[in-house]
C-alpha positions in Angstrom: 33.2 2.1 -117.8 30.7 -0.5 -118.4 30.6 -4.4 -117.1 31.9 -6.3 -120.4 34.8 -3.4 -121.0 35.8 -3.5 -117.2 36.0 -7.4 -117.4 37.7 -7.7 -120.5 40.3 -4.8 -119.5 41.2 -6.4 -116.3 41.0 -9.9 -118.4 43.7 -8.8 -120.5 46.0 -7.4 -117.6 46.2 -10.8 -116.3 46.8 -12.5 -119.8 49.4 -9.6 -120.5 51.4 -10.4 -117.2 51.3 -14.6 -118.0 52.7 -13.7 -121.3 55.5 -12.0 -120.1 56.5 -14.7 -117.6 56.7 -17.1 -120.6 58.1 -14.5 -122.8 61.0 -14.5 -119.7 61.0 -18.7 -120.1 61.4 -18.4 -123.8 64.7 -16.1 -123.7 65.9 -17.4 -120.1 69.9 -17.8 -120.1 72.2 -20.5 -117.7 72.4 -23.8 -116.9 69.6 -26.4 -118.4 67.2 -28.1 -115.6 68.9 -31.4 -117.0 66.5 -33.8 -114.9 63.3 -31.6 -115.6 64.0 -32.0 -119.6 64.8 -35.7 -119.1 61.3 -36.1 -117.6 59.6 -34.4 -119.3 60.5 -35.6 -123.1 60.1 -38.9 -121.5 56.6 -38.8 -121.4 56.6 -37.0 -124.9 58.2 -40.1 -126.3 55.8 -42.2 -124.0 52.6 -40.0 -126.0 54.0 -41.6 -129.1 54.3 -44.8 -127.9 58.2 -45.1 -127.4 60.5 -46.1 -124.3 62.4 -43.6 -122.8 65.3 -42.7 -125.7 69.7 -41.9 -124.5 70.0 -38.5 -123.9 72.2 -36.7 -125.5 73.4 -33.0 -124.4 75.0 -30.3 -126.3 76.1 -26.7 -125.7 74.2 -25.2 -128.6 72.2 -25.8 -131.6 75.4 -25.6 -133.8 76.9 -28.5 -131.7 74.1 -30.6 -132.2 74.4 -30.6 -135.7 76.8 -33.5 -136.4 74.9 -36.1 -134.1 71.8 -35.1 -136.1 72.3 -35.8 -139.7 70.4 -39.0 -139.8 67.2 -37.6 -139.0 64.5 -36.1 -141.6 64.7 -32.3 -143.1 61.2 -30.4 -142.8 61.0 -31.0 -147.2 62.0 -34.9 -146.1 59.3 -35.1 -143.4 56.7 -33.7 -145.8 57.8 -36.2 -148.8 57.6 -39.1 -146.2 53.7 -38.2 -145.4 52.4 -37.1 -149.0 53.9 -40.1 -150.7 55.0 -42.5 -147.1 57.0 -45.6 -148.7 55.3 -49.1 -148.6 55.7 -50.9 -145.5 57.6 -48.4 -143.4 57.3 -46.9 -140.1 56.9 -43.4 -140.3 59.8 -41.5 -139.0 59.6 -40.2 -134.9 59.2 -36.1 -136.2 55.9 -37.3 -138.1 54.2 -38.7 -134.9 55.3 -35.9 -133.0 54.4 -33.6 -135.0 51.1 -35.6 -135.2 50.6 -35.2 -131.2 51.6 -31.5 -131.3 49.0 -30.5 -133.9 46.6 -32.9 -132.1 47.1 -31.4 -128.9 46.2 -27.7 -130.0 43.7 -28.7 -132.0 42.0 -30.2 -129.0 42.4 -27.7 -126.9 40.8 -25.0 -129.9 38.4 -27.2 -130.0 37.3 -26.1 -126.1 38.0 -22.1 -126.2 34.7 -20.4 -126.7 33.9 -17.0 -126.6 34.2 -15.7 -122.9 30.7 -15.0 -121.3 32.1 -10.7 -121.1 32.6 -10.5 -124.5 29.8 -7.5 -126.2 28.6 -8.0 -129.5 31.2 -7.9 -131.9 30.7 -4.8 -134.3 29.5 -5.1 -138.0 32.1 -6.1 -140.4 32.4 -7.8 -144.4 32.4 -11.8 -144.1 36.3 -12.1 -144.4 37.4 -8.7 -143.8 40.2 -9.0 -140.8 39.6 -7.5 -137.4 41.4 -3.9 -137.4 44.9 -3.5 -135.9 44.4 -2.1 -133.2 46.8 -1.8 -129.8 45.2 -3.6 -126.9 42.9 -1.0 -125.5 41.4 0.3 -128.4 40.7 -3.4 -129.5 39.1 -3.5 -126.2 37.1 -0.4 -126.8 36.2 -1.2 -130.5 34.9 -4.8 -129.4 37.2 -7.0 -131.3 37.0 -10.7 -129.6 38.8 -11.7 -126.8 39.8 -14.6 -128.6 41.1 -12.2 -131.4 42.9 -10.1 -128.7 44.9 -13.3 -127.3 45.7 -15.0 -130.7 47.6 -11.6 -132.2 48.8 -10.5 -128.4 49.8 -13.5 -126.7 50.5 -16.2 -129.2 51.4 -13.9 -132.5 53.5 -11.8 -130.5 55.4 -14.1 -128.5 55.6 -16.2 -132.2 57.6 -12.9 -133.5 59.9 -12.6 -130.7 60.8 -16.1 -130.2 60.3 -17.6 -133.3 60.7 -15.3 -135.7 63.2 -12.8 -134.5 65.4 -15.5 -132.5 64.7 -19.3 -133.4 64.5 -19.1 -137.3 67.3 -16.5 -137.7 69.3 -19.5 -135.7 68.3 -22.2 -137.7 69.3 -20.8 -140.7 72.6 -19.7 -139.7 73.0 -23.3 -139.1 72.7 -24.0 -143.1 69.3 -25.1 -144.9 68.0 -28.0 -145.2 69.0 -29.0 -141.3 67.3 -31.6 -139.4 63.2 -30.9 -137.6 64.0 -29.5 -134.5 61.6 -28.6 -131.8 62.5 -25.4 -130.3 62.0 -26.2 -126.2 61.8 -23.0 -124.3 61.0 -21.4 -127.6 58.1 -22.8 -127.8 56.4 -20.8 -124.8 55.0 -18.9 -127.9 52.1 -21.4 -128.2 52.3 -22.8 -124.7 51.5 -19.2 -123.2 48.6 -18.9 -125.6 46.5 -22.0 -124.2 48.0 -21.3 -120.2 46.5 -18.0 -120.3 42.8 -19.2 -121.6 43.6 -21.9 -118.4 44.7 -19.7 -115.8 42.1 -17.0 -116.4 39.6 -19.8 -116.1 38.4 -19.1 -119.3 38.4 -22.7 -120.9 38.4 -26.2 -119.6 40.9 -28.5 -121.1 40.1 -31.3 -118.8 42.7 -33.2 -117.1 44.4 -34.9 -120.2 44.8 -32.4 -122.0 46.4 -30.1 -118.9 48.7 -32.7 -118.1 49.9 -32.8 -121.9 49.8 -28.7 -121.9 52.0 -28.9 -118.4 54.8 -31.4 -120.3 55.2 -28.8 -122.6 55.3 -26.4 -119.9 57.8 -28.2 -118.2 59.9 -28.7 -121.0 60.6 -25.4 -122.5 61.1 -24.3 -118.8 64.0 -26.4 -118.5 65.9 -26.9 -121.7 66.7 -25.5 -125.6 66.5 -27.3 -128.8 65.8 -31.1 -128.9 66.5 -33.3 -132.0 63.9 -36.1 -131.4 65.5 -39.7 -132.8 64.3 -43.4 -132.0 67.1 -44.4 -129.7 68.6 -40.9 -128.9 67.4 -37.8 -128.2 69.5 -34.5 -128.5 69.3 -31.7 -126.6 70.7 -28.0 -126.3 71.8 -26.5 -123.6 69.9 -22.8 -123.3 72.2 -19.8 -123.8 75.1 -18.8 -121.3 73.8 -15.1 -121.8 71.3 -13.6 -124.3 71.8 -14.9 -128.0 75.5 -16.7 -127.0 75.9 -20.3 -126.5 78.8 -21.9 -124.6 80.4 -23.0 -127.5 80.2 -19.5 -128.7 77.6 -20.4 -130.9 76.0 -16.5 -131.6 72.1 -15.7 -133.1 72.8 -13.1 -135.9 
């Protein structure tokens, strides 16, 4: 086994056992770490600017819903920013939405390819790395950046996101209020802490403080509904896919 292929294999053992942990955040059951959450969306409000809202708690996503009507719709959010009306402030979800994208932007910005990596193979400009499982990527020579974005972030994306956070969201009727999916979103936290905790990129200290917010908060709490004065959060689930209002994911 040579150098690079010994590196990256032990490389990806590591990143493999950090996504599982957040895999186990994103579909962790019982009581909410009320005090953790509070802090921790305090200083995401504080990133945009804002004092620290009212928190409001619910049992489950479905409870939320009446509190929550007042606040923008994805298609209402995106006709606020193409066409924003004269003289208004845009609404809360815009600038957070604003940080969010900001935030992994910047930290894209600082993952470069690791110093293991071999020459990647021969391929057409355009033409997608093969699908390969884990150790055959290895083997072929596809990127280690390639390796974490369809491993870490795009799996964790299909088992939180899209097999348990959108089916949710729909049951709760279309269009329904941005949400931001709190210990759901360990699918794009887990992406960046792996690069970190291998030592494999530098964030600098601002951005892993922001990174560690985020951390915090999907450790400690569900759904959030971010508003100017109030903030609405879920509870997590009392036991996989069931709320405590009996709110069940289909």
């Amino acid at each position: 086994m040579t150098a690079p292929r010994h590196l990256r294999a032990a490389s990806w053992k590591l990143a493999a056992d950090i996504r599982d942990e957040w895999l186990h955040v994103g579909l962790a059951c019982g009581p909410a770490d009320r005090s953790s959450a509070e802090h921790a969306l305090t200083k995401v409000y504080a990133s945009m600017g804002r004092s620290r809202p009212e928190f409001v708690w619910v049992r489950s996503p479905r409870e939320a819903q009446p509190l929550v009507r007042e606040l923008p719709t994805l298609a209402g959010l995106y006709a606020w920013i193409t066409a924003p009306p004269p003289d208004a402030d845009p609404p809360l979800a815009s600038d957070l939405a604003t940080v969010v994208a900001r935030l992994r932007w910047r930290m894209d910005d600082r993952i470069d390819t690791p110093a293991f990596d071999p020459k990647p193979p021969k391929r057409k400009k355009g033409e997608p790395w093969p699908d390969h499982p884990v150790d055959r990527a290895i083997d072929f020579g596809v990127p280690f950046v390639e390796i974490l974005r369809k491993h870490v972030r795009d799996e964790l994306f299909l088992q939180l996101i899209r097999a348990y956070a959108a089916p949710a969201k729909q049951s709760l009727g279309e269009p329904s209020p941005v949400c931001w999916f709190g210990q759901q979103e360990s699918h794009w936290i887990a992406y960046y802490d792996v690069w970190r905790q291998l030592g494999l990129a530098d964030f600098g200290p601002a951005l892993d403080a922001q990174l560690d917010v985020w951390g915090d908060l999907a450790r400690s709490a569900g759904w959030f509904w971010p508003g100017e004065q109030a903030c609405v959060v879920a509870e997590r689930p009392v036991r996989p896919g069931v709320y405590a209002d009996g709110f069940t994911i289909p």
